[in-house]
C-alpha positions as CSV (number, residue, x, y, z in Angstrom):
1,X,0.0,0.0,0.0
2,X,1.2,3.4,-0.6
3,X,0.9,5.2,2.7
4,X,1.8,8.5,1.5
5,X,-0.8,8.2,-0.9
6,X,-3.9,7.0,1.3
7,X,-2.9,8.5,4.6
8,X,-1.7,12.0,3.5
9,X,-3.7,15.0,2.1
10,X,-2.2,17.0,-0.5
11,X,-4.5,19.8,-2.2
12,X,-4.2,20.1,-5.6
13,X,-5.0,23.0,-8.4
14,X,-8.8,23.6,-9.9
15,X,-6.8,23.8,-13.3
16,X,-6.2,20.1,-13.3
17,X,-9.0,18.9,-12.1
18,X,-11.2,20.3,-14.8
19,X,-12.9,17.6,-17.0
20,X,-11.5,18.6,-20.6
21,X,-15.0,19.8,-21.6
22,X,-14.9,22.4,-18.5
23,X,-12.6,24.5,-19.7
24,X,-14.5,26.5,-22.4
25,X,-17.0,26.7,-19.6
26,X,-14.8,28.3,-17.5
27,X,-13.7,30.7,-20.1
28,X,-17.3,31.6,-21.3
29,X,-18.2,32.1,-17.5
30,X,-15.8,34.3,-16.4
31,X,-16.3,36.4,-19.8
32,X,-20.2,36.8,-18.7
33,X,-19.0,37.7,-15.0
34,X,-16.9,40.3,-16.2
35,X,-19.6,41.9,-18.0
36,X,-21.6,41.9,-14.2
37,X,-18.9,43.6,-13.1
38,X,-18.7,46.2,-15.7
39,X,-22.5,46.9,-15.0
40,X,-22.7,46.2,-11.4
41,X,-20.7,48.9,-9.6
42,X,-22.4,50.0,-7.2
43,X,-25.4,48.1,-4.8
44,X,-28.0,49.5,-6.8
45,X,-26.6,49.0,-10.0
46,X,-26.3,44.9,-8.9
47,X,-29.2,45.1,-7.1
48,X,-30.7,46.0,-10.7
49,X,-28.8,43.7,-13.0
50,X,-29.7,40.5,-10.4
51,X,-33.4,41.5,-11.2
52,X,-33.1,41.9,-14.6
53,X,-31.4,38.3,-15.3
54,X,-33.8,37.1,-12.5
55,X,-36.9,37.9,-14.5
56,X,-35.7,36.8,-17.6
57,X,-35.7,33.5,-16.6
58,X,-39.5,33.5,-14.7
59,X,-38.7,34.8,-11.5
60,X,-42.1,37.1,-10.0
61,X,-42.3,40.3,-7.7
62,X,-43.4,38.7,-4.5
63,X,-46.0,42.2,-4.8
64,X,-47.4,40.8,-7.4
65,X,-48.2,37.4,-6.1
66,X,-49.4,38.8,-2.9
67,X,-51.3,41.3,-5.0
68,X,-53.3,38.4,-6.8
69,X,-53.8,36.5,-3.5
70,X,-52.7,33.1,-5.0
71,X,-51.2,30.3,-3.4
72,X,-47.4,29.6,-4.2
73,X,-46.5,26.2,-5.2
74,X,-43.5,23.9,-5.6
75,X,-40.8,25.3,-8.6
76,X,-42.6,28.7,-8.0
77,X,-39.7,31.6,-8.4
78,X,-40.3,34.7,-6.5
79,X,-38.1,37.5,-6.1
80,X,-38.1,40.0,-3.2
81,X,-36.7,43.6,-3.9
82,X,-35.6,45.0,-0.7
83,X,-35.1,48.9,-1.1
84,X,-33.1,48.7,-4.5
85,X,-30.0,47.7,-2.3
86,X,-30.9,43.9,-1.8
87,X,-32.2,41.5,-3.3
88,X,-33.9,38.0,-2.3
89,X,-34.4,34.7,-4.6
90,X,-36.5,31.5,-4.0
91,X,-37.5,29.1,-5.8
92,X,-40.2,27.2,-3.4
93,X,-39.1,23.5,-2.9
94,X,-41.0,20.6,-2.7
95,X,-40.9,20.6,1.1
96,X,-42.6,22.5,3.2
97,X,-40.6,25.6,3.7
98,X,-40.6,24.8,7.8
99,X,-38.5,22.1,6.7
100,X,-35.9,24.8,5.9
101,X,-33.9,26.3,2.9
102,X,-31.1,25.7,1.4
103,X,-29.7,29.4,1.4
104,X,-26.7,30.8,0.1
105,X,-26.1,34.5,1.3
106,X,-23.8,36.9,-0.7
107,X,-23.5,41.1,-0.3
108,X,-23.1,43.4,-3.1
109,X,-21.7,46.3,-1.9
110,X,-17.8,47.1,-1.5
111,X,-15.1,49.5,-0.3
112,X,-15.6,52.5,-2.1
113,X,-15.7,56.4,-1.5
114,X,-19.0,58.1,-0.9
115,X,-19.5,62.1,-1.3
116,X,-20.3,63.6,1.5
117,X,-23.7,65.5,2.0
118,X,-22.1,68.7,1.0
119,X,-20.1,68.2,-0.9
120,X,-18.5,70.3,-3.8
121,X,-16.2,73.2,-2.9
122,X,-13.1,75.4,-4.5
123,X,-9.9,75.4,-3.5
124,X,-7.0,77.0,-5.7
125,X,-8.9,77.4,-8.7
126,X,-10.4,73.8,-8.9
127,X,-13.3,72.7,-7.8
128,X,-13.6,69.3,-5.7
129,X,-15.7,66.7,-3.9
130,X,-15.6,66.0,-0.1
131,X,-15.9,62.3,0.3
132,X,-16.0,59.8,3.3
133,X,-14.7,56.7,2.5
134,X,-17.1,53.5,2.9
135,X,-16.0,49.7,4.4
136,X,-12.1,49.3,5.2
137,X,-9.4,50.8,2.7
138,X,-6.0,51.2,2.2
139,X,-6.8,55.1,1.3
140,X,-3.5,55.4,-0.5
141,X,-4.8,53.0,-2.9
142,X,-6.9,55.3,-4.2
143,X,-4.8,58.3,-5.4
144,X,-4.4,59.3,-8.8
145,X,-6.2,56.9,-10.6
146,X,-8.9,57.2,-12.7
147,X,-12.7,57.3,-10.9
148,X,-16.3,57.4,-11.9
149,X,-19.3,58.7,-10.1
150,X,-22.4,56.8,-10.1
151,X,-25.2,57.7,-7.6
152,X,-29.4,58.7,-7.4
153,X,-30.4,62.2,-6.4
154,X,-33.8,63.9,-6.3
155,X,-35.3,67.4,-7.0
156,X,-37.5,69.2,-5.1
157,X,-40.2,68.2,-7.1
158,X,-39.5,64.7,-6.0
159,X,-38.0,63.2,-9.3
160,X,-35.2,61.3,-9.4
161,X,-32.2,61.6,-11.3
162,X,-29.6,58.9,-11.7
163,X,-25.9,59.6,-12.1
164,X,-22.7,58.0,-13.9
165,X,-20.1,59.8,-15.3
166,X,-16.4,57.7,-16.0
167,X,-17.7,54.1,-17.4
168,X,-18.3,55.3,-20.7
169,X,-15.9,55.8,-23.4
170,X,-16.5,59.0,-24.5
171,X,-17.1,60.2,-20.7
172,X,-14.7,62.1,-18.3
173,X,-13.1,60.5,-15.2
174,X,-12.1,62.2,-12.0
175,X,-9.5,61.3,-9.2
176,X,-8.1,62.0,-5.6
177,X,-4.3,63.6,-5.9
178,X,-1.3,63.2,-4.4
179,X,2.0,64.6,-3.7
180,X,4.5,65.0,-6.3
181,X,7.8,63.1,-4.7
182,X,9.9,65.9,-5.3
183,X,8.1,67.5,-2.3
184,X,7.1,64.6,-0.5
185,X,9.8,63.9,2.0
186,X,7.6,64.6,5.0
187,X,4.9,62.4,3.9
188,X,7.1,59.4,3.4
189,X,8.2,59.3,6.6
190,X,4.7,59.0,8.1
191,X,2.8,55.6,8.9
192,X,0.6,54.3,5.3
193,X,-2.2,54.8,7.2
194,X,-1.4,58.2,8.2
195,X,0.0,59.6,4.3
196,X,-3.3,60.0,3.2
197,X,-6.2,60.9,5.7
198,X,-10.3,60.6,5.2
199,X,-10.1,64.2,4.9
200,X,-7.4,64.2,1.6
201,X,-9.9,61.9,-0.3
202,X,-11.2,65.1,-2.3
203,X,-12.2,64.2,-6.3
204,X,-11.2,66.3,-8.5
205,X,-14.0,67.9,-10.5
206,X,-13.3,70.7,-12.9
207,X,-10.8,73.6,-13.3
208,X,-12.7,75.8,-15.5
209,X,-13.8,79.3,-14.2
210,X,-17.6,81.0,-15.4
211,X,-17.2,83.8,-17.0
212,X,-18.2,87.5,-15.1
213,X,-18.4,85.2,-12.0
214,X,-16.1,86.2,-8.5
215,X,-13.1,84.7,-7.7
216,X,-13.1,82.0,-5.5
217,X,-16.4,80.6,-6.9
218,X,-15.8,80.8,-10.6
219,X,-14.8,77.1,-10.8
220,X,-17.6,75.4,-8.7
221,X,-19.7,77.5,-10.1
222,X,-18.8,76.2,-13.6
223,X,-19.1,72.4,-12.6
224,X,-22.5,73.2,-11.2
225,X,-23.9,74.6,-14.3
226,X,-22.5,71.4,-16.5
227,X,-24.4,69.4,-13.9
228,X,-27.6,71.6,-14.2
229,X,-27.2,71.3,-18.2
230,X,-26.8,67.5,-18.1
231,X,-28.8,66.6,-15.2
232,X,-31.4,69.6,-13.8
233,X,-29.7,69.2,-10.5
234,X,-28.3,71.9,-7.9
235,X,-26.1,72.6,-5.2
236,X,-28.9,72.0,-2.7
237,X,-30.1,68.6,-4.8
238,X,-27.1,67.2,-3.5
239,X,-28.0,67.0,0.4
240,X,-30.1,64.5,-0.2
241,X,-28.4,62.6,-2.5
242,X,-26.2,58.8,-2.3
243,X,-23.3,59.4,-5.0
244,X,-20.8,56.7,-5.1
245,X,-17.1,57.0,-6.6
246,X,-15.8,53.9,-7.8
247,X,-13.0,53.1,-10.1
248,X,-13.6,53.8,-13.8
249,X,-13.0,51.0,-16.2
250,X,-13.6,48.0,-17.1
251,X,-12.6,44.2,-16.0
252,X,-9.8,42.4,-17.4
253,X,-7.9,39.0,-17.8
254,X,-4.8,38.7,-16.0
255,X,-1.8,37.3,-17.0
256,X,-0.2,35.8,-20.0
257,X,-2.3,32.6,-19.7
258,X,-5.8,35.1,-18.8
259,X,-6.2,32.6,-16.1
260,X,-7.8,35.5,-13.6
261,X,-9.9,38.1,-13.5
262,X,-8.7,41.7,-12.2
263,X,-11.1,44.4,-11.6
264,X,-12.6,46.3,-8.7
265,X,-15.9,44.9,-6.6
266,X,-14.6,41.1,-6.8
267,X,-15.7,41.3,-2.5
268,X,-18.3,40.3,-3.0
269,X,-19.3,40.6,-6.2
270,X,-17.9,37.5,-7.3
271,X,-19.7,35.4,-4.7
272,X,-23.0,37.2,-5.6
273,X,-22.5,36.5,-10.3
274,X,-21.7,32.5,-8.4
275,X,-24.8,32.6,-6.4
276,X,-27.3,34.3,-9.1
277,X,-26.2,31.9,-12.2
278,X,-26.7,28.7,-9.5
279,X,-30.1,29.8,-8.5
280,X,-31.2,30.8,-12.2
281,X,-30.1,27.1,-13.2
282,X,-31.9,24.9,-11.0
283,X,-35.3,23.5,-11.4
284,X,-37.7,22.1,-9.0
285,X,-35.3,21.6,-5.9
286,X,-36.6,19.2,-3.0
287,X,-35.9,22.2,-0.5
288,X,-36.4,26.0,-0.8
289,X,-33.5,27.6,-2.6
290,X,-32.8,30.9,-1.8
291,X,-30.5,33.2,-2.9
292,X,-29.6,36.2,-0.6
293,X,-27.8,39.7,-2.1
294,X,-27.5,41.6,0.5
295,X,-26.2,45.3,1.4
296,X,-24.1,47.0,3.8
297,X,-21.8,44.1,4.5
298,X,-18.9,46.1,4.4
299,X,-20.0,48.5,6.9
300,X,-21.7,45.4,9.7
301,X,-24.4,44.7,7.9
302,X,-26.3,47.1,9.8
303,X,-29.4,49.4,8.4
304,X,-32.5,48.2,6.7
305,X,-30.7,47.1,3.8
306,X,-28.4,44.8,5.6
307,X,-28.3,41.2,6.9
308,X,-28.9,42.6,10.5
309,X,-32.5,43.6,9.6
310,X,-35.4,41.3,9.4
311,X,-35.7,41.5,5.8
312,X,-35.4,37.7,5.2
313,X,-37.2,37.0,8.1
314,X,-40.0,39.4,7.2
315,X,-40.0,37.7,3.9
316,X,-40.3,33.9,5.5
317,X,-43.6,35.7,6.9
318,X,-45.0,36.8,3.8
319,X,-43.7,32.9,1.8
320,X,-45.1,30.6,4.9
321,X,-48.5,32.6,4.7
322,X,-48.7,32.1,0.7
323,X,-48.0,28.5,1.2
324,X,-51.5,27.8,2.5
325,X,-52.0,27.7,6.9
326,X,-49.9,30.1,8.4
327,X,-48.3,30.5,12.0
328,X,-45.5,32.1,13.2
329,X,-44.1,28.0,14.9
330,X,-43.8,27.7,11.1
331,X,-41.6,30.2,10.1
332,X,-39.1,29.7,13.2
333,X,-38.7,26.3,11.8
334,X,-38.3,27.1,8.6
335,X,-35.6,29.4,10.2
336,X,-33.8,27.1,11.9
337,X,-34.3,24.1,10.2
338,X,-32.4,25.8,7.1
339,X,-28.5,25.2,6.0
340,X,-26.5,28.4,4.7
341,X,-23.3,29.2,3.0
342,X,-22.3,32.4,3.7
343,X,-21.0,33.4,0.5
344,X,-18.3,36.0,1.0
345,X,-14.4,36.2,-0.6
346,X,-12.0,35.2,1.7
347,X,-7.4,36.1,1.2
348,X,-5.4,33.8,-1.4
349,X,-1.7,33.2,-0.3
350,X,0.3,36.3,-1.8
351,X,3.9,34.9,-1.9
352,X,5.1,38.8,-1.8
353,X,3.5,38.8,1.9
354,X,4.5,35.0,3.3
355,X,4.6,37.0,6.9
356,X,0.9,36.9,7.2
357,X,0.0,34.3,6.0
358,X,0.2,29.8,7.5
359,X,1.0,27.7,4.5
360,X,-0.6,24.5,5.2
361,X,-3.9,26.1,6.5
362,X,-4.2,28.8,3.7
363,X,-6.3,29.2,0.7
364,X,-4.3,29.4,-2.7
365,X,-5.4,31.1,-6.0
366,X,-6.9,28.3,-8.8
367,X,-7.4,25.8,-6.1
368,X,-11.1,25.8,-6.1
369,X,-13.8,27.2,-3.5
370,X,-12.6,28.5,-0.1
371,X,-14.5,27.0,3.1
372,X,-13.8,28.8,5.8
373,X,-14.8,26.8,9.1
374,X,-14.3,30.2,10.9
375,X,-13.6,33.6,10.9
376,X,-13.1,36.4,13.4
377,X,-9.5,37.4,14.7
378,X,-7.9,36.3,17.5
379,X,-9.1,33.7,19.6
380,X,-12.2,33.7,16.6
381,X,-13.6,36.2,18.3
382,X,-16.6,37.4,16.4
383,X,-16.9,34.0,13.8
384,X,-19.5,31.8,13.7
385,X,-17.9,28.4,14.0
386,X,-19.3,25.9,11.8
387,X,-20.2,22.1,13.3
388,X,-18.1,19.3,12.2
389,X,-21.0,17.5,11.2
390,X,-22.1,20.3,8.7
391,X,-18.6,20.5,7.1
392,X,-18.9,16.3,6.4
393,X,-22.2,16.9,4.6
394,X,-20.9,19.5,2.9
395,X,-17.9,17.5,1.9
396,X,-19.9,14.5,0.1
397,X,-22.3,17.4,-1.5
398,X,-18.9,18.9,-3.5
399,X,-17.3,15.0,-4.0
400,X,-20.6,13.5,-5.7
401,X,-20.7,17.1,-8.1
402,X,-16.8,17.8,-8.7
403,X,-16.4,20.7,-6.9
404,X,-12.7,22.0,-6.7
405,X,-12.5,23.2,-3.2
406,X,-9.9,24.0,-0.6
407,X,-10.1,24.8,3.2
408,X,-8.3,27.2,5.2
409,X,-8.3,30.5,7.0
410,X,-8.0,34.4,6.7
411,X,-4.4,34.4,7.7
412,X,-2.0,33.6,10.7
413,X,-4.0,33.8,14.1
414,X,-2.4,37.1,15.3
415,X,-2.2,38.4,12.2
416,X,-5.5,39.9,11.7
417,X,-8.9,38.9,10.6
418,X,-12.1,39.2,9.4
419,X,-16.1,38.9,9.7
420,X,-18.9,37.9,7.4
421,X,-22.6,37.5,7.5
422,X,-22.4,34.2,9.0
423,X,-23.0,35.0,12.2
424,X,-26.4,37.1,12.3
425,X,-28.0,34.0,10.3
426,X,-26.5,31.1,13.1
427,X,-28.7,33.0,16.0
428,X,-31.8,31.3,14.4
429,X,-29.9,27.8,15.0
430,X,-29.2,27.3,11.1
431,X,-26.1,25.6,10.2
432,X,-23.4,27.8,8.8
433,X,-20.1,27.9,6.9
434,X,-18.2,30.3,4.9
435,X,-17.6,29.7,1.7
436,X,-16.5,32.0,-1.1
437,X,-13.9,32.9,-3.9
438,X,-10.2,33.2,-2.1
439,X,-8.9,36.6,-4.1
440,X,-5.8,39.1,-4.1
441,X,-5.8,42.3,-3.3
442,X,-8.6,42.3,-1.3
443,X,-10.2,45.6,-0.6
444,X,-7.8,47.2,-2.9
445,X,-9.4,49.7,-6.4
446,X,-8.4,46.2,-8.4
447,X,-8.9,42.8,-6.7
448,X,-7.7,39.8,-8.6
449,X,-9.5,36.2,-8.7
450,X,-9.2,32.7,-10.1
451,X,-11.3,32.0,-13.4
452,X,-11.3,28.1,-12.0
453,X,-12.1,29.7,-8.8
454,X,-14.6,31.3,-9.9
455,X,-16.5,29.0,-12.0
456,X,-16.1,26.0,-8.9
457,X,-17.8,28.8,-6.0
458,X,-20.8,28.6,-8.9
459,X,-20.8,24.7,-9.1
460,X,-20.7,24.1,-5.3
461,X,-23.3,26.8,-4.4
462,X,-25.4,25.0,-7.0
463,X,-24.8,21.9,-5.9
464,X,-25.4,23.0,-2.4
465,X,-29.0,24.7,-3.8
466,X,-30.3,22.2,-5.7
């Protein structure tokens, strides 16, 4: 017998464990993912694009079922819109939903730098935007390169205007500055974190002056009539407003072999392309499927938008009561009785930053899905640990469907760490595990990600669904 062989574990790449037929799906996968990402920027925009692919293939506006007063049956696929931030997709199994979900719970919002309520100013002849940066970033990171803005205001007469200047061809792009190294020896002897403060994060709008206007205003006055031209909005439009400044561009294959994927909004928008193509592909499951794309992740997942609302509970009220008998026994069943994976990116091993990281219980670019047993930092303070008995089911679920997975965790145990939704769905008593797309760069105006990764974190949360 060779022991090595039967006693020892030794992971091996996605790449070559493909079937030889898997490869063009791979390709063609990730080519459709990159056109989410090119449309999905922001929450709203995903929020919007999940909906749109939803319908396309048959799933309904919960409104509109409740609006009829029919009951829902098995295969039925209902979609919940939750604000225009996130989204919620079921398709009703042939269990009872008390008997639980299958749910798979992504968020669609990332790091990013939002304008602050009042925000456009002059300073030396240029006009600017205040901004306060949103979810945690190395602010460095996102100096001098090229930005869009993409956001919803609305008049005084209530209507709303939508905003994106930067992603088009033909359009502008704007950026934060930063200081020219000829006169930068103070600054490089600070701390990174210290070089560039929240406050420095000003975008660059225009340099232009009106004509016959005073100095001092000339310029912002000048950017506010473009905006008024293009858009019927004013100074006074934008206290009310949620403008979002992302990186401009498209994303693009990396590397000679255009084996990844590099653009910005990969956490989490990679988990959330995985979970929506699973859902839309399965047909009749014998439990609930549910696909969660949530908001504020970044931030705690607090607000009404977030995981740490009722929202899905609210809408297990609304499903259990358009099954036929209602009671509220039923829905904390359904509740608990229900299996997750908490579908969230997690750190690939980054051999220019071996410090951080333990090799043998790390996660490795092209290896396949990242489970993630447990989060947190520390002594896993904050993580939701999953049970032993969870992970084995799991396991057999990705063996009997070829799923390329690895397991490991965010880094060394002092090192650092990390939370995700898990938690707030384990208080109901549902089994829970992280399990997502391992990425480089994380948080970072460009993240980077495996094509095989990506394409396995689909197979194994529709294998998991179905």
């Amino acid at each position: 017998m060779d022991k090595k062989k039967n006693l020892t574990f030794e992971p091996k790449s996605g790449w070559l464990q493909l079937k030889d037929k898997e490869i063009n799906d791979v390709m063609k996968y990730n080519e459709d993912y990159k056109k989410f990402l090119n449309v999905a920027k922001t929450e709203r925009l995903a929020a919007l694009e999940i909906i749109r692919q939803a319908e396309e293939v048959g799933f309904v506006d919960i409104n509109k079922i409740l609006e009829k007063g029919k009951k829902i049956k098995p295969g039925t696929k209902i979609f919940v819109n939750n604000k225009n931030k996130s989204i919620g997709l079921f398709i009703m199994g042939k269990q009872p939903l008390e008997n639980g979900m299958n749910i798979v719970g992504s968020h669609i919002d990332s790091p990013r730098l939002d304008f602050k309520p009042n925000p456009i100013y002059e300073d030396g002849h240029i006009s600017l935007a205040k901004t306060h940066y949103y979810g945690g970033v190395k602010k460095y990171q996102w100096t001098t390169i090229p930005l869009a803005i993409h956001g919803v205001l609305f008049k005084k007469n209530g209507e709303q205007v939508n905003v994106a200047i930067g992603d088009s061809p033909e359009d502008p792009v704007f950026c934060v500055t930063d200081l020219l190294i000829h006169l930068s020896k103070a600054q490089m002897q600070k701390k990174m974190a210290e070089a560039v403060t929240g406050e420095m994060m000003n975008v660059v709008l225009g340099n232009i002056p009106l004509k016959d206007e005073k100095e001092g205003e000339a310029v912002k006055l000048g950017v506010l009539s473009i905006l008024m031209d293009k858009y019927g909005i004013t100074e006074e439009d934008f206290l009310m407003a949620e403008i979002e400044v992302v990186p401009a561009g498209d994303a693009r294959d990396l590397g000679l072999d255009r084996s990844m994927v590099l653009s910005y909004g990969q956490d989490d928008r990679v988990c959330a392309y995985a979970t929506l193509n699973a859902i839309i592909d399965i047909e009749d499951p014998e439990f609930t499927a549910c696909a969660l794309f949530m908001d504020k992740e970044e931030i705690g997942s607090y607000g009404n938008t977030g995981m740490d609302s009722y929202f899905l509970e609210n809408t297990i009220h609304e499903l259990i009561s358009l099954e036929g008998e209602y009671s509220a026994l039923k829905v904390r069943r359904a509740m608990k009785n229900s299996k997750v994976l908490s579908a969230d990116v997690t750190a690939a091993y980054d051999p220019d930053f071996p410090e951080v990281m333990e090799k043998q219980n790390t996660c490795y670019l092209g290896f396949g899905v990242a489970v993630s047993k447990y989060g947190g930092s520390g002594g896993k303070g904050g993580s939701n640990d999953a049970n032993a008995e969870f992970l084995a089911e799991l396991r057999k679920t990705f063996a009997d469907n070829d799923v390329a997975w690895q397991i490991g965790e965010m880094g060394k145990v002092d090192a650092g760490g990390g939370g995700t939704i898990a938690y707030l769905l384990s208080r109901y008593g549902m089994e829970v595990v992280d399990c997502g797309t391992p990425v480089l760069n994380m948080h970072s105006p460009n993240e980077i990600s495996s094509k095989v990764d990506n394409y396995m974190t689909m197979k194994a949360y529709k294998a998991f669904m179905k």
